[in-house]
Gaussian input, Z-matrix of N, CA and C with variables (Angstrom, degrees):
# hf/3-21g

backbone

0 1
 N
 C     1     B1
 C     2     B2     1     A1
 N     3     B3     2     A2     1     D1
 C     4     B4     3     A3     2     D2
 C     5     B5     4     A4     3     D3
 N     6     B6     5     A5     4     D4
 C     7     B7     6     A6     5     D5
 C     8     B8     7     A7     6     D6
 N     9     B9     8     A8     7     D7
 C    10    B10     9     A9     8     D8
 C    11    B11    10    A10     9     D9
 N    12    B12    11    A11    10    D10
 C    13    B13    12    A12    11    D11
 C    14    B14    13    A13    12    D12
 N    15    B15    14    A14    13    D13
 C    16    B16    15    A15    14    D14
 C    17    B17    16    A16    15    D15
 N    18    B18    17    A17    16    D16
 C    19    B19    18    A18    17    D17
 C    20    B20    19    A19    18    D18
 N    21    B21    20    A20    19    D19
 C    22    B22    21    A21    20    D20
 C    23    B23    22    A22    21    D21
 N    24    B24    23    A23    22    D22
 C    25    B25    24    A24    23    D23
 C    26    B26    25    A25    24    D24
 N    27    B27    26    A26    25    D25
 C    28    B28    27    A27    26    D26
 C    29    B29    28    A28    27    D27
 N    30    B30    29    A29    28    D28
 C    31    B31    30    A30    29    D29
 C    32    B32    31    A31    30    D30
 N    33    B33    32    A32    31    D31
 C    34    B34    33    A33    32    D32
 C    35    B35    34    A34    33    D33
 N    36    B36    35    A35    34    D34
 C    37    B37    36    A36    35    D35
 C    38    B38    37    A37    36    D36
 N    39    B39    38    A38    37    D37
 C    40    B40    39    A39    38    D38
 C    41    B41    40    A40    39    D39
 N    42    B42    41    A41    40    D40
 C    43    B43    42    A42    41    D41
 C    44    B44    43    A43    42    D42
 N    45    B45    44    A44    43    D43
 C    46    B46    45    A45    44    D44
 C    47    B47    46    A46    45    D45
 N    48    B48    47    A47    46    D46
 C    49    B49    48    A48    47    D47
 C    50    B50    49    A49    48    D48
 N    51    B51    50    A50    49    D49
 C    52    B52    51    A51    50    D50
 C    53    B53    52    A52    51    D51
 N    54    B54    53    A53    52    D52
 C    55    B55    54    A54    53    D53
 C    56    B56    55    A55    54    D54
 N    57    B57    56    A56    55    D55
 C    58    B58    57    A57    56    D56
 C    59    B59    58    A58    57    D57
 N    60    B60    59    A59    58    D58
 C    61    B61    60    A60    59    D59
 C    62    B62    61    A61    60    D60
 N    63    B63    62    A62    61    D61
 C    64    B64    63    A63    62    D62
 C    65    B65    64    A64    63    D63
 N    66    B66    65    A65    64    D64
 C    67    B67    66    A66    65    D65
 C    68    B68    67    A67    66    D66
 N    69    B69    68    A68    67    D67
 C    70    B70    69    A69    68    D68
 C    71    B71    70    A70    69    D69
 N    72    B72    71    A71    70    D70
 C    73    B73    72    A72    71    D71
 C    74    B74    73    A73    72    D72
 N    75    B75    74    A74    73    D73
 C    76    B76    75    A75    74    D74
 C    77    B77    76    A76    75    D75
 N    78    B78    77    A77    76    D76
 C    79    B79    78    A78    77    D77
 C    80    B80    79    A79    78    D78
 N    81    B81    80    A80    79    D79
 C    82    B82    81    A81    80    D80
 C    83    B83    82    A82    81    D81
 N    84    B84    83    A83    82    D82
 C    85    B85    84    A84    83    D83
 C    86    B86    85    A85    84    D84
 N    87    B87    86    A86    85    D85
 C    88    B88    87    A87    86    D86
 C    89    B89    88    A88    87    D87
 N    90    B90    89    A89    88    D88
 C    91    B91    90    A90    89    D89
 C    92    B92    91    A91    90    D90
 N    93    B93    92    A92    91    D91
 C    94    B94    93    A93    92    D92
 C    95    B95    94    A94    93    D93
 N    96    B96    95    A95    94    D94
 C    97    B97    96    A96    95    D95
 C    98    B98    97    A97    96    D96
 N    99    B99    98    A98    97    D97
 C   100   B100    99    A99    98    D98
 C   101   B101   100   A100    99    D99
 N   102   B102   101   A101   100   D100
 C   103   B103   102   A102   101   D101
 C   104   B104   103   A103   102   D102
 N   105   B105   104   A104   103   D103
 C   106   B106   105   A105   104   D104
 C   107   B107   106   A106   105   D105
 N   108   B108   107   A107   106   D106
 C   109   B109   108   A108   107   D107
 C   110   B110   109   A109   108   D108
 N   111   B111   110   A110   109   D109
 C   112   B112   111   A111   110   D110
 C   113   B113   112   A112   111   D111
 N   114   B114   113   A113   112   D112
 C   115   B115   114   A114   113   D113
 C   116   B116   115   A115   114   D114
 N   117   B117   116   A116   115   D115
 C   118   B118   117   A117   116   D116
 C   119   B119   118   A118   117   D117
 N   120   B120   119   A119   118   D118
 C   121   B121   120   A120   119   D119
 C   122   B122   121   A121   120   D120
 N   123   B123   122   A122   121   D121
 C   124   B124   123   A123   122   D122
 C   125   B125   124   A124   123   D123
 N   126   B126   125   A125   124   D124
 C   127   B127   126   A126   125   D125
 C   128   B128   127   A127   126   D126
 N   129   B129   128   A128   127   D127
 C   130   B130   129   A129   128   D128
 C   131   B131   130   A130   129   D129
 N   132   B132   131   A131   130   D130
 C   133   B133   132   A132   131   D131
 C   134   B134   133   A133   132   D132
 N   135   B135   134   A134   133   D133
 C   136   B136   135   A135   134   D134
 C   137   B137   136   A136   135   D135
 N   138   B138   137   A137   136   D136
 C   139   B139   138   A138   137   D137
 C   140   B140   139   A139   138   D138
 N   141   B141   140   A140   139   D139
 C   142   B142   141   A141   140   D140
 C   143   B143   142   A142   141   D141
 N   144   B144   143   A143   142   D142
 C   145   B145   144   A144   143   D143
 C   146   B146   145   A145   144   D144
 N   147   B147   146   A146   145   D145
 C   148   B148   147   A147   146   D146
 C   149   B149   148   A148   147   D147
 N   150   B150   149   A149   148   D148
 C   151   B151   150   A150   149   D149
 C   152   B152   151   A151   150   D150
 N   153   B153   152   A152   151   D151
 C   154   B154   153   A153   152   D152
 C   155   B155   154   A154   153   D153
 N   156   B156   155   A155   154   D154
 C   157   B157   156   A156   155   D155
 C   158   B158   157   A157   156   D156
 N   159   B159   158   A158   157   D157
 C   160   B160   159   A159   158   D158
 C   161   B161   160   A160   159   D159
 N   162   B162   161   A161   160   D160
 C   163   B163   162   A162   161   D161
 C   164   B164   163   A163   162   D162
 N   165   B165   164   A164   163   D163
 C   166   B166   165   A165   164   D164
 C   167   B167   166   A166   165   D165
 N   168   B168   167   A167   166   D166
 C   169   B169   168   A168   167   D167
 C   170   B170   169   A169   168   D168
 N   171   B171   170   A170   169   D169
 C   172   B172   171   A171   170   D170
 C   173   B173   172   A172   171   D171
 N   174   B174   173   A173   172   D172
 C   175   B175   174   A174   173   D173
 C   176   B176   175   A175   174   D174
 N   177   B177   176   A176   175   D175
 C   178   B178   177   A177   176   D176
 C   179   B179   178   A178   177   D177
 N   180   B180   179   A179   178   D178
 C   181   B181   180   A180   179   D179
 C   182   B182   181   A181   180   D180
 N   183   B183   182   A182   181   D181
 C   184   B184   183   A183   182   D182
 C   185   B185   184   A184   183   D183
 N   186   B186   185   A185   184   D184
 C   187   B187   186   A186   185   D185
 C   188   B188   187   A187   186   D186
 N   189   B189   188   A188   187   D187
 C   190   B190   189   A189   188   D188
 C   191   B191   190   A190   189   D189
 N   192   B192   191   A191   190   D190
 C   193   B193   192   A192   191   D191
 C   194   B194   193   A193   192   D192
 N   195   B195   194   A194   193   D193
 C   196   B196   195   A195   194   D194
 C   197   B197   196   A196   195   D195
 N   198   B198   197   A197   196   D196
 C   199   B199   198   A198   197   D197
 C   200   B200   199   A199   198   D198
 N   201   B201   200   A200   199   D199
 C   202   B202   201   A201   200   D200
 C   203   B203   202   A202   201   D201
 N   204   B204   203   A203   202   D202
 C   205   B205   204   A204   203   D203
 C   206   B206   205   A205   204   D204
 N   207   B207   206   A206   205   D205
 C   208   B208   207   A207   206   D206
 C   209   B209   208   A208   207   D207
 N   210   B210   209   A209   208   D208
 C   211   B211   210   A210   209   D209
 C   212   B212   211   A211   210   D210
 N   213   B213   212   A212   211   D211
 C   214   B214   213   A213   212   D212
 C   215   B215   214   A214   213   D213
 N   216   B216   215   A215   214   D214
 C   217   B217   216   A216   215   D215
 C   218   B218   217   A217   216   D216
 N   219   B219   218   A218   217   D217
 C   220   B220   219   A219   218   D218
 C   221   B221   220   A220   219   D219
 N   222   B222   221   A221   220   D220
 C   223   B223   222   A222   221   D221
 C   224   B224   223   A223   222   D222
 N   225   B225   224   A224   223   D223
 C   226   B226   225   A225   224   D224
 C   227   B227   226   A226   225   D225
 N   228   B228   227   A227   226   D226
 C   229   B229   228   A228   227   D227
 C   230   B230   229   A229   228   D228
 N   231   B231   230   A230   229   D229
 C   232   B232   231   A231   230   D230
 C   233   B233   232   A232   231   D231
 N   234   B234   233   A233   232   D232
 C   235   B235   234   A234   233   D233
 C   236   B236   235   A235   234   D234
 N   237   B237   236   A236   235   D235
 C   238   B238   237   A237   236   D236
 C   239   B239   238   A238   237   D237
 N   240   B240   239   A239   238   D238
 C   241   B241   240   A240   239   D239
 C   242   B242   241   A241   240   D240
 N   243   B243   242   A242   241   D241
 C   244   B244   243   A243   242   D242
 C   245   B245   244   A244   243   D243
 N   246   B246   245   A245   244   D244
 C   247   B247   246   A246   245   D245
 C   248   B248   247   A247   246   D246
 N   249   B249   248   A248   247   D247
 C   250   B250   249   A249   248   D248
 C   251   B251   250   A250   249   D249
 N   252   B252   251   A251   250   D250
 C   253   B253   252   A252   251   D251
 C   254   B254   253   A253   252   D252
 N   255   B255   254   A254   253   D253
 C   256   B256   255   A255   254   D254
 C   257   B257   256   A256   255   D255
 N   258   B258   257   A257   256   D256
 C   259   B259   258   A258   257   D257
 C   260   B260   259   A259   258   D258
 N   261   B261   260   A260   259   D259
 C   262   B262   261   A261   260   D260
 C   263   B263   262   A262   261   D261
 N   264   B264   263   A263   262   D262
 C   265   B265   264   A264   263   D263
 C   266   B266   265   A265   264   D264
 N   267   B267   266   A266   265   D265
 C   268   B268   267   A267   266   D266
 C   269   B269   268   A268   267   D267
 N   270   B270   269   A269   268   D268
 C   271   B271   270   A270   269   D269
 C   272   B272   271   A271   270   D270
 N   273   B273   272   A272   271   D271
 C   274   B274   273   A273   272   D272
 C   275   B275   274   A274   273   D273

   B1=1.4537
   B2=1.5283
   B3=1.5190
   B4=2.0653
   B5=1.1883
   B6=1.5188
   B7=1.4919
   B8=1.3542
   B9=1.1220
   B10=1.3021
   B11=1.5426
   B12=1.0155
   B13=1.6515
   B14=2.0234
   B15=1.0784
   B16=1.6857
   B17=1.4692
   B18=1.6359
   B19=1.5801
   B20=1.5414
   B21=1.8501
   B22=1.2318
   B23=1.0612
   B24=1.6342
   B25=1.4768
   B26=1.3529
   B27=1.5931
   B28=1.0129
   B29=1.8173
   B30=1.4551
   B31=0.9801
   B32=1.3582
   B33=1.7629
   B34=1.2669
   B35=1.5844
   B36=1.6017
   B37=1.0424
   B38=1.6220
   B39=1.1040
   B40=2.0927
   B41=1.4434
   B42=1.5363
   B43=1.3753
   B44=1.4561
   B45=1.3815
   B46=1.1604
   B47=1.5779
   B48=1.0342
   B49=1.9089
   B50=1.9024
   B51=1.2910
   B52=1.7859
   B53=1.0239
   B54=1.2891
   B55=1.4521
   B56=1.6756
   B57=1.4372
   B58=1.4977
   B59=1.0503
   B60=1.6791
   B61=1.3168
   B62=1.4696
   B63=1.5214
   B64=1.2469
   B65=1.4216
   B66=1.4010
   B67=1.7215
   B68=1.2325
   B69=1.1101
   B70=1.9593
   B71=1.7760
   B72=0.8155
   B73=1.4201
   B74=1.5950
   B75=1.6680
   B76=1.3873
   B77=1.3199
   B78=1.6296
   B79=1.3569
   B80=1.4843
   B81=1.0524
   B82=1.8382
   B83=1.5612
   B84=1.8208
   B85=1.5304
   B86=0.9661
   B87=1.8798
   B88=1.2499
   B89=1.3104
   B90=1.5403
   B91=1.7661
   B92=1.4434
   B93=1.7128
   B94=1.3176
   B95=1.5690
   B96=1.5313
   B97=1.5568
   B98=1.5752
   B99=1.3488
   B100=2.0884
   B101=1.2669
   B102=1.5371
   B103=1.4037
   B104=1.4978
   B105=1.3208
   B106=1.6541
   B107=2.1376
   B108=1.3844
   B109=1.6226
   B110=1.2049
   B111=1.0681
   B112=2.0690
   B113=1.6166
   B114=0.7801
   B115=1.3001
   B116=1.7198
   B117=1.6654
   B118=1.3281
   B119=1.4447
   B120=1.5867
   B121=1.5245
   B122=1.8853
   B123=1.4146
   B124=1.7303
   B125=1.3776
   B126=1.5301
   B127=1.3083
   B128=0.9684
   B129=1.7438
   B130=1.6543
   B131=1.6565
   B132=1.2126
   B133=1.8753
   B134=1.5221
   B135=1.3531
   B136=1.1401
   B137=1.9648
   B138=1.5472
   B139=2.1362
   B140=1.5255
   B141=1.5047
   B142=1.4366
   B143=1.7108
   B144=0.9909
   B145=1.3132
   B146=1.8834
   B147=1.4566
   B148=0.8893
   B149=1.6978
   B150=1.3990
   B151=1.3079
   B152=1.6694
   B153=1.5536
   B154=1.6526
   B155=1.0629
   B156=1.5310
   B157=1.4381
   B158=1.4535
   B159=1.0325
   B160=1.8266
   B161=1.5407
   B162=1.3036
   B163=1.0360
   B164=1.3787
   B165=1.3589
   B166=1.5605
   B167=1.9650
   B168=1.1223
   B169=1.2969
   B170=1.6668
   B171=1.5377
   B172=1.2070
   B173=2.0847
   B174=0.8513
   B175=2.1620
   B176=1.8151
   B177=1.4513
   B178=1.1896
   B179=1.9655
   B180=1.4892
   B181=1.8991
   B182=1.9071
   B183=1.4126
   B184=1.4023
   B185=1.6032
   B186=1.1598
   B187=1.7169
   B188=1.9979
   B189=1.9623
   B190=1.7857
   B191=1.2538
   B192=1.6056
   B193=1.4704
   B194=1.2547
   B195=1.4449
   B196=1.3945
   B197=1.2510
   B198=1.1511
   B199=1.7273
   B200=1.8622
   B201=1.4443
   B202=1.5264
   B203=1.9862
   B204=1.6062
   B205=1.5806
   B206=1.1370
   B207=1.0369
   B208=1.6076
   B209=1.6950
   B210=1.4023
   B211=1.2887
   B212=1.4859
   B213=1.6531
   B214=1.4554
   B215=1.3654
   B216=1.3405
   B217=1.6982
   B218=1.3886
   B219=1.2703
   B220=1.3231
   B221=0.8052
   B222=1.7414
   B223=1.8961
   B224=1.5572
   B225=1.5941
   B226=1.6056
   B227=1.5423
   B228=1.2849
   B229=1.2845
   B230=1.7899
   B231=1.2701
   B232=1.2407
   B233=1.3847
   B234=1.9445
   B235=1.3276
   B236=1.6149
   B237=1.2065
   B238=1.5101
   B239=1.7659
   B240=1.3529
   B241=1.6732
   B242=1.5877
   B243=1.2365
   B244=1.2998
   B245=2.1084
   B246=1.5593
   B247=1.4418
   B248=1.3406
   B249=1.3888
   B250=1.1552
   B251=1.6312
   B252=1.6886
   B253=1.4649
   B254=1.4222
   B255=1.5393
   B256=1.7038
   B257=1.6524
   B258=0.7530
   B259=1.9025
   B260=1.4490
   B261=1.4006
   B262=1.2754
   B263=1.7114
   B264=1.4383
   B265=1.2114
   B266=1.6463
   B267=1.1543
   B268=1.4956
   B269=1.3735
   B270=1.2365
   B271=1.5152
   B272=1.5314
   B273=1.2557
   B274=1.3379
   B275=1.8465
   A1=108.95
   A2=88.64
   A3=81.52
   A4=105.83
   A5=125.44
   A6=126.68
   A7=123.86
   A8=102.01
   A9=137.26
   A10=111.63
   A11=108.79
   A12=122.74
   A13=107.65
   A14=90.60
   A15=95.28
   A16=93.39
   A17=113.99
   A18=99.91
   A19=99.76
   A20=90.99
   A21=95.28
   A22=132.08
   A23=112.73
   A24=129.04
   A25=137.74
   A26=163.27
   A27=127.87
   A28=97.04
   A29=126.94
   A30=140.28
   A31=154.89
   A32=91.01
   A33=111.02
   A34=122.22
   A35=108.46
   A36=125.10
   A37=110.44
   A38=93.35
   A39=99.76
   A40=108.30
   A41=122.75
   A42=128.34
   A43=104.88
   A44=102.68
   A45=99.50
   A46=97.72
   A47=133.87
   A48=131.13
   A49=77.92
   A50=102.86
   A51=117.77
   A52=118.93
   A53=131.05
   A54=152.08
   A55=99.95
   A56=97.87
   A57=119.24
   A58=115.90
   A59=131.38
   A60=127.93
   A61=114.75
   A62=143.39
   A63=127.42
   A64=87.86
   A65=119.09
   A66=143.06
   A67=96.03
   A68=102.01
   A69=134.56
   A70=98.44
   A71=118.04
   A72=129.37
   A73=116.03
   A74=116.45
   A75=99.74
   A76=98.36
   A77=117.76
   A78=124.13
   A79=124.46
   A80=125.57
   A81=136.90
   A82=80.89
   A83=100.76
   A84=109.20
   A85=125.95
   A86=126.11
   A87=121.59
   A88=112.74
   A89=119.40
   A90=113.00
   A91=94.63
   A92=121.01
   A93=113.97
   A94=135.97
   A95=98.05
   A96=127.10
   A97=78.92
   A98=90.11
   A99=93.78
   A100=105.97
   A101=123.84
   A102=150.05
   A103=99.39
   A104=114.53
   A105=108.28
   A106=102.64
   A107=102.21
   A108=126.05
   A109=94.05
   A110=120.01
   A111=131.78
   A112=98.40
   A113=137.44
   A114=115.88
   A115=118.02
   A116=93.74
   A117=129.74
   A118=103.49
   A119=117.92
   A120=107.13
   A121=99.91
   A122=117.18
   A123=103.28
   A124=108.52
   A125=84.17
   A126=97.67
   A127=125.51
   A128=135.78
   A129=139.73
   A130=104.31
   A131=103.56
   A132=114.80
   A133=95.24
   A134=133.85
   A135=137.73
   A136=113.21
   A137=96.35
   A138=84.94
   A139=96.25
   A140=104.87
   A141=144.33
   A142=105.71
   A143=139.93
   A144=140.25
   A145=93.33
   A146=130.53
   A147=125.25
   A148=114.41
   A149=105.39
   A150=105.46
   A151=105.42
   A152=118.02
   A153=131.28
   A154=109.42
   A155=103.80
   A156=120.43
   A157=135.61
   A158=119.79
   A159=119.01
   A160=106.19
   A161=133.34
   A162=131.33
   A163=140.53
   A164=128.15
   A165=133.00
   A166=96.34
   A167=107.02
   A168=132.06
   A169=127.29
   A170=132.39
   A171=105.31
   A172=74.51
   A173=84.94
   A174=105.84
   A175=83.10
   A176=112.32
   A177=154.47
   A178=101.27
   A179=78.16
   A180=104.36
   A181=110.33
   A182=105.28
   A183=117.27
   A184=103.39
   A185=108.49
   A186=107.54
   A187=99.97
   A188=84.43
   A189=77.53
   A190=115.18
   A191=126.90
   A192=120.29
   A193=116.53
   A194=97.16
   A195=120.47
   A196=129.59
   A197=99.45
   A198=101.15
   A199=93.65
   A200=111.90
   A201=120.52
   A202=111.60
   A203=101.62
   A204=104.30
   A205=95.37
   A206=156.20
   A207=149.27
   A208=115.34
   A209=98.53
   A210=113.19
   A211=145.30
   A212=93.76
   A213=98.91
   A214=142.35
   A215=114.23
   A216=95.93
   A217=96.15
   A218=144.37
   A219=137.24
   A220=113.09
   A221=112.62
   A222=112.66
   A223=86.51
   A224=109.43
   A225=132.45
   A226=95.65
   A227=113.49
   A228=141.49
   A229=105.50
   A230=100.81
   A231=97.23
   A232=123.66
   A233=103.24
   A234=118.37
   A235=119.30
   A236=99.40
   A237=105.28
   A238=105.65
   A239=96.94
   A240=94.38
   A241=111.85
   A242=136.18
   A243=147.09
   A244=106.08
   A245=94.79
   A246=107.32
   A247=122.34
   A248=120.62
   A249=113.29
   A250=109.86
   A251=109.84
   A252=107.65
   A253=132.66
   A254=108.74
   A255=98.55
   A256=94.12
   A257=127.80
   A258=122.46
   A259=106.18
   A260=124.77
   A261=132.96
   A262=107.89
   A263=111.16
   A264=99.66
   A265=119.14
   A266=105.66
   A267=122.27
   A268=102.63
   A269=129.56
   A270=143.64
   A271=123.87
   A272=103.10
   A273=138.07
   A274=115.50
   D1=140.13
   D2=179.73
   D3=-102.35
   D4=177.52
   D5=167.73
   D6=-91.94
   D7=42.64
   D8=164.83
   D9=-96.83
   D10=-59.74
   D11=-168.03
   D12=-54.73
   D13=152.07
   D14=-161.88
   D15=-111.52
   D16=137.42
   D17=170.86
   D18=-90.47
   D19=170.80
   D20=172.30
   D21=-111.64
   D22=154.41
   D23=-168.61
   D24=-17.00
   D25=79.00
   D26=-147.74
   D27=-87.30
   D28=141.28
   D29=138.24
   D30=-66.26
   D31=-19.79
   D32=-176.10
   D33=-47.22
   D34=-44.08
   D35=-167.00
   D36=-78.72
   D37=22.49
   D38=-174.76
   D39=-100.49
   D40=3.21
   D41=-143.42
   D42=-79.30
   D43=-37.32
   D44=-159.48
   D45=-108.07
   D46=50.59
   D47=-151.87
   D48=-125.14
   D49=110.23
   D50=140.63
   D51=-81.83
   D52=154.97
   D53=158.00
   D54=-82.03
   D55=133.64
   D56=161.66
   D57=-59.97
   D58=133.73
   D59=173.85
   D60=-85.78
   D61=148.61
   D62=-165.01
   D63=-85.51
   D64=155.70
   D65=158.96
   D66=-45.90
   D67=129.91
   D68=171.85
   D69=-46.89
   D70=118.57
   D71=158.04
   D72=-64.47
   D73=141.77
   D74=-179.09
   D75=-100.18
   D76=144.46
   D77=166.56
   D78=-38.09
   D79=151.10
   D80=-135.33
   D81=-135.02
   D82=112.96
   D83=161.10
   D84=-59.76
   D85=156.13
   D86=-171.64
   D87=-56.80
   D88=-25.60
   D89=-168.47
   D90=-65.61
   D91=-57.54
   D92=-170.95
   D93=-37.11
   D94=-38.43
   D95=-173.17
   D96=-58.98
   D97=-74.51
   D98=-165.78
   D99=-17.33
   D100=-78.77
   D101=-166.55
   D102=-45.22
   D103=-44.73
   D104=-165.94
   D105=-75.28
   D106=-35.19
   D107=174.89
   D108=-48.41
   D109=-109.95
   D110=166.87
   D111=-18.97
   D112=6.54
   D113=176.79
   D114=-107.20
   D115=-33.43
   D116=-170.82
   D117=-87.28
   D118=-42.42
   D119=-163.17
   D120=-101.86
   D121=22.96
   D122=156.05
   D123=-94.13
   D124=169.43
   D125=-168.79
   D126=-111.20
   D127=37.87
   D128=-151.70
   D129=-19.97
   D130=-57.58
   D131=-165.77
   D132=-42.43
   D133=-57.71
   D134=-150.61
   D135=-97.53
   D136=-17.94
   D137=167.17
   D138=-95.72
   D139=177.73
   D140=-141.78
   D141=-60.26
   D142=123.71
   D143=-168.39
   D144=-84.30
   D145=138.60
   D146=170.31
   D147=-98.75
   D148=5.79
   D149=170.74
   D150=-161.01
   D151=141.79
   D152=-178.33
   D153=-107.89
   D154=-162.96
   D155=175.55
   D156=-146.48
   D157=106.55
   D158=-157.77
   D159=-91.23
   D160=128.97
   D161=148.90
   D162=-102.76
   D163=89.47
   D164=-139.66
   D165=-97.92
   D166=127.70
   D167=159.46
   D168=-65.99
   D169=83.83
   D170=-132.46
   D171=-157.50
   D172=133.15
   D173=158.63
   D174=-20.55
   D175=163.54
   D176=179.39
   D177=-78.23
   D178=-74.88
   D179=-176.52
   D180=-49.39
   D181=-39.61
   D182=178.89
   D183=-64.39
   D184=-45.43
   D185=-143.72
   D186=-69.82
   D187=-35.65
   D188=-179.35
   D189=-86.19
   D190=-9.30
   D191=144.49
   D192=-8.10
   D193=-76.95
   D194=-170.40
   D195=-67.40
   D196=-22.57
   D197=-179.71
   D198=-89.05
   D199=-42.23
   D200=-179.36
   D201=-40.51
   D202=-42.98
   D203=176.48
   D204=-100.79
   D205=34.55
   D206=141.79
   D207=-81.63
   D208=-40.39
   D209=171.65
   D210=-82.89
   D211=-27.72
   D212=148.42
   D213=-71.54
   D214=-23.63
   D215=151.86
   D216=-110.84
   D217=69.93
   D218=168.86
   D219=7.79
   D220=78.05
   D221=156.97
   D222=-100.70
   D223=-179.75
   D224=168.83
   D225=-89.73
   D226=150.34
   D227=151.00
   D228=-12.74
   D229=-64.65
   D230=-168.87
   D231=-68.34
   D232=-37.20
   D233=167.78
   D234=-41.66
   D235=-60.60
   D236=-170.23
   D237=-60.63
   D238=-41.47
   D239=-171.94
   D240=-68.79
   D241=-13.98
   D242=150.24
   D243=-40.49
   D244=-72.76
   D245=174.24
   D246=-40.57
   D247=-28.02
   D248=-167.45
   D249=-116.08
   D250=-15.12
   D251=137.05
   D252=-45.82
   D253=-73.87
   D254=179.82
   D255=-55.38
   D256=-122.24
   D257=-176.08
   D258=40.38
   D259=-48.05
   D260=-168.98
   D261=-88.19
   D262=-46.29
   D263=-178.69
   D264=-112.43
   D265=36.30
   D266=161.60
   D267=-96.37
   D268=-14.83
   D269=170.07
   D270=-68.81
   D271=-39.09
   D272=155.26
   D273=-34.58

């Protein structure tokens, strides 16, 4: 045997090993139940997104226009494209 070699495990001494039971939980008032119910049965995925996503198909030369005046006063994408809506329909 080299001293390498690992002995093995004794188990024996596991015989008598219980598991702890977890502490009794106290019963959950009806409001709670409610609260935990309603909590469980919405549906985030399915109400109103407060923000999307556009993907515009557009010339090469245009697009970095756009990103070019987006970036000079550092608005976001979306910012600027807001700006240049009203802009458009204040024209109107």
């Amino acid at each position: 045997m080299t001293d390498s070699a690992r002995k093995a495990l004794d188990f024996g001494g596991l015989d008598d090993f219980q598991p702890t039971r977890p502490a009794e939980r106290p019963q959950a008032t009806a409001e709670e139940q409610r609260r935990v119910v309603d909590r469980a049965s919405t549906f985030p995925s399915r109400e109103p997104e407060a923000e999307g996503q556009l993907n515009i198909r557009a010339p090469n030369d245009m697009l970095t226009r756009f990103k070019a005046a987006a970036k000079k006063d550092r608005y976001t994408y979306g910012a600027f494209l807001e700006i240049l809506l009203n802009s458009y329909e204040e024209r109107a």
